[in-house]
Backbone bond lengths (Angstrom), bond angles and torsions (degrees), N, CA, C in turn:
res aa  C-N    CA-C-N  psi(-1)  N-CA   C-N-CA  omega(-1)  CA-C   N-CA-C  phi
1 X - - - 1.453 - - 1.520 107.10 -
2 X 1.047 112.81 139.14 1.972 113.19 -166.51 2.239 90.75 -136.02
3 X 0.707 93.40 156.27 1.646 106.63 178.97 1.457 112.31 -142.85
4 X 1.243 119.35 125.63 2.063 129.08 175.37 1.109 89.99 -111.03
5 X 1.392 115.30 126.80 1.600 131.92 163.51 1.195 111.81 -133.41
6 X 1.935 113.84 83.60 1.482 96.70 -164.51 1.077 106.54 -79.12
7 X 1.920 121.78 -164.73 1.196 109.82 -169.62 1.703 115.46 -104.04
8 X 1.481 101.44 -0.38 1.824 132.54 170.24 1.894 86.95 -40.21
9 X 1.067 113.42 -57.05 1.528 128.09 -148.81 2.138 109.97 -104.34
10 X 1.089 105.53 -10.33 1.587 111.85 -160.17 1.714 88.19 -153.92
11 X 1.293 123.47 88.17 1.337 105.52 162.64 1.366 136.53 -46.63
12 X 1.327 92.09 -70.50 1.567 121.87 157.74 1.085 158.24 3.43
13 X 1.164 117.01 21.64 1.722 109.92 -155.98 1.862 128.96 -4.74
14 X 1.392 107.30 -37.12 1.108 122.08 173.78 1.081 131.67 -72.28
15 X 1.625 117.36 -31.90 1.023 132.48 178.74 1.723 99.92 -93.38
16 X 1.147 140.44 -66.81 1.777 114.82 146.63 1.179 122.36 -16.26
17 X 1.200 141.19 -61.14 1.643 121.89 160.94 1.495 133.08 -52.22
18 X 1.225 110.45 -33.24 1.762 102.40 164.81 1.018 101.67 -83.56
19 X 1.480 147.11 -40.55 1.516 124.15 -168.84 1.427 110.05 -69.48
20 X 1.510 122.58 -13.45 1.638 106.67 179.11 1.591 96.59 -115.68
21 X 1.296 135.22 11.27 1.283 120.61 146.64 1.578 106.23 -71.35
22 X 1.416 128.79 -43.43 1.642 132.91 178.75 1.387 83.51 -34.22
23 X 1.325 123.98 -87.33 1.601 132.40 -157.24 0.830 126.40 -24.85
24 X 1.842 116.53 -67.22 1.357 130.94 173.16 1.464 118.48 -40.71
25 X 1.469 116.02 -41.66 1.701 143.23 170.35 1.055 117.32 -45.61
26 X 1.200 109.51 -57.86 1.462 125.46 -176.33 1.625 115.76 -83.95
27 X 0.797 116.93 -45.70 1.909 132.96 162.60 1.677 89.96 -44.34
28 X 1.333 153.23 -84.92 1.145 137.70 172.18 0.982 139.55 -22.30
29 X 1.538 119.97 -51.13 1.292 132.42 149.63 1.391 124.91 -21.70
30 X 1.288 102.21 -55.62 1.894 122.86 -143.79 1.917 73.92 -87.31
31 X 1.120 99.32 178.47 1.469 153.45 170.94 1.628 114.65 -92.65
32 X 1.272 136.04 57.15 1.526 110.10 -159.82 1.711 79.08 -129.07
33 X 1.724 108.71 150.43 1.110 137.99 -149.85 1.710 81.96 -83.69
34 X 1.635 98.22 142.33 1.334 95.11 159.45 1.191 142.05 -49.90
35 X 1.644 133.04 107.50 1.332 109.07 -169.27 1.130 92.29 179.63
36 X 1.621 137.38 -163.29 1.290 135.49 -145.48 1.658 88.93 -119.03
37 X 1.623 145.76 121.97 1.034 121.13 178.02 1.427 98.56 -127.07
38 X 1.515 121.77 163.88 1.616 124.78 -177.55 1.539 99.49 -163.74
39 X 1.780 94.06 118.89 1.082 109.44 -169.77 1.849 104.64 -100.25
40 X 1.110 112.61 129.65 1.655 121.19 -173.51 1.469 117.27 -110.47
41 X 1.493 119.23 114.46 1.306 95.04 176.64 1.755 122.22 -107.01
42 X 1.373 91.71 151.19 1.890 110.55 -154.28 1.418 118.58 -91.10
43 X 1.606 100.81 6.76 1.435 96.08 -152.71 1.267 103.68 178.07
44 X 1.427 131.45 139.27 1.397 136.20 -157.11 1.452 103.29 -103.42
45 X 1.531 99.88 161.52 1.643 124.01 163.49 1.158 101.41 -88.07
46 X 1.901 116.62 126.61 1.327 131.69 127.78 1.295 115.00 -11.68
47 X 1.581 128.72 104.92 1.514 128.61 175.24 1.962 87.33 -71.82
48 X 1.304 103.78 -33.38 1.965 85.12 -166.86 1.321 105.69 -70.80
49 X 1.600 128.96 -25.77 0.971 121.59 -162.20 1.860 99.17 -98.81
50 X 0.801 108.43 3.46 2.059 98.17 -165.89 2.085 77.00 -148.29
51 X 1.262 103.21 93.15 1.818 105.23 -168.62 1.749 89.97 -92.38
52 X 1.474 119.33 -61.35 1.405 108.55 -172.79 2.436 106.47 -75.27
53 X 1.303 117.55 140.98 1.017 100.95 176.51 1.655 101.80 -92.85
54 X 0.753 108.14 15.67 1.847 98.98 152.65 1.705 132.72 -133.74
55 X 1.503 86.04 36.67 1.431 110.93 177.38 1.498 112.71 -54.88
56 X 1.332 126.87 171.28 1.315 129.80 -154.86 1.797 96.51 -109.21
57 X 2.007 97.85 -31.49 1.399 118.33 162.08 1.596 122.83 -54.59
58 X 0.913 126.86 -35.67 1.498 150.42 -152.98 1.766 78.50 -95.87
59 X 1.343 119.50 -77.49 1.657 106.53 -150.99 1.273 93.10 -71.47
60 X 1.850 150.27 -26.58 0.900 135.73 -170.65 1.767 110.81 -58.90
61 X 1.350 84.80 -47.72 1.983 94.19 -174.10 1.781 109.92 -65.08
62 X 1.562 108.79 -23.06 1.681 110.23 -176.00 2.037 87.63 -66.98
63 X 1.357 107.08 -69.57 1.260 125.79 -169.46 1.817 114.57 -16.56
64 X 1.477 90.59 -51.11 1.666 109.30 -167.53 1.670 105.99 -68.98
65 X 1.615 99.11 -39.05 1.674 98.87 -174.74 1.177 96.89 -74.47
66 X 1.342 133.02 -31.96 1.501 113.07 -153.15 2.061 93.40 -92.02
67 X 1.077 121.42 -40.36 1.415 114.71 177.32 1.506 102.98 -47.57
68 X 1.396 124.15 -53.72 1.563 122.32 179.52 1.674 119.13 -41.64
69 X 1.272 104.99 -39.63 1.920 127.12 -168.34 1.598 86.07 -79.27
70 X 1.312 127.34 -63.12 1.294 128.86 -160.58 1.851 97.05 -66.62
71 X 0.965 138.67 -15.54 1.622 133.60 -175.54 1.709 102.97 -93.07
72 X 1.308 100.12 -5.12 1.840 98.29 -142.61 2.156 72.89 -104.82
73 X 1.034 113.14 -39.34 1.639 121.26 169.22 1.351 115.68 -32.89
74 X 1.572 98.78 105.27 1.658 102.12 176.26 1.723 112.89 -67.87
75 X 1.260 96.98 146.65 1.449 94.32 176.95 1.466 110.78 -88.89
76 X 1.421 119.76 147.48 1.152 108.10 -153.73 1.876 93.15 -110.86
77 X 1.097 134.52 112.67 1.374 130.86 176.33 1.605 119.74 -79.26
78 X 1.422 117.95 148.51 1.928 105.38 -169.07 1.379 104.88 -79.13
79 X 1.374 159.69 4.93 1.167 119.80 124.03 1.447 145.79 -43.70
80 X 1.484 108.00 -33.68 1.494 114.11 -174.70 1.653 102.25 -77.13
81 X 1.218 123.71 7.15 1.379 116.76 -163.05 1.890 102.66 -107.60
82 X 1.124 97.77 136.23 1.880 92.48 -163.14 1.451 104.81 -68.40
83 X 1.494 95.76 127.43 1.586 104.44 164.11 1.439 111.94 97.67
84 X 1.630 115.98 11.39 1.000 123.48 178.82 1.442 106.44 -106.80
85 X 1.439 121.07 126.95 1.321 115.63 175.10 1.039 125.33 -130.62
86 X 1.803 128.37 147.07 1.079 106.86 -156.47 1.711 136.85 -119.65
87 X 1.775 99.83 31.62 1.396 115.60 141.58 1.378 139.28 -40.98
C-alpha cells in the first residue's frame, strides 16, 4: 500500500501524516486483493472545516472516504491477472 499526499492539497506536514496513517489503517481493515495499491489524494481539506490537523473530525472524514474507495475496489480474480493460466 503506498500513499501521495502532496503538499498542493495537505499543507501540513502533520496533517500529511495523519491522513496517510488513516490509509495504512484502513488498508488493513479492508479486504483488498493482493496486489500493489496507491492511494492519491485529489483534493484538499477545508482548513475552516478540519481546524486542528489531528482532529478526531479530520480522521473520521479521511476514514469514511477511504472505506467508500476500498468497497468501490474490484476484486481482482487469478484468471484476469496476466499470465496466469488456468490449466
Amino acid at each position: 500500500m503506498g500513499a501521495l499526499i502532496p503538499k498542493r492539497w495537505a499543507k501540513r506536514a502533520v496533517t500529511r501524516n495523519t491522513i496517510r496513517r488513516q490509509i495504512y489503517a484502513v488498508s488493513e481493515d479492508c479486504c483488498l486483493p493482493a496486489a500493489a495499491h496507491v492511494v492519491r489524494l485529489r483534493a484538499g481539506f477545508d482548513r475552516k472545516l478540519f481546524i486542528s490537523a489531528t482532529s478526531e473530525v479530520l480522521k473520521a472524514a479521511v476514514r469514511v472516504e477511504l472505506r467508500q474507495l476500498f468497497e468501490r475496489a474490484p476484486a481482482l480474480r487469478p484468471s484476469s491477472i496476466s499470465g496466469a493460466s488456468t490449466t
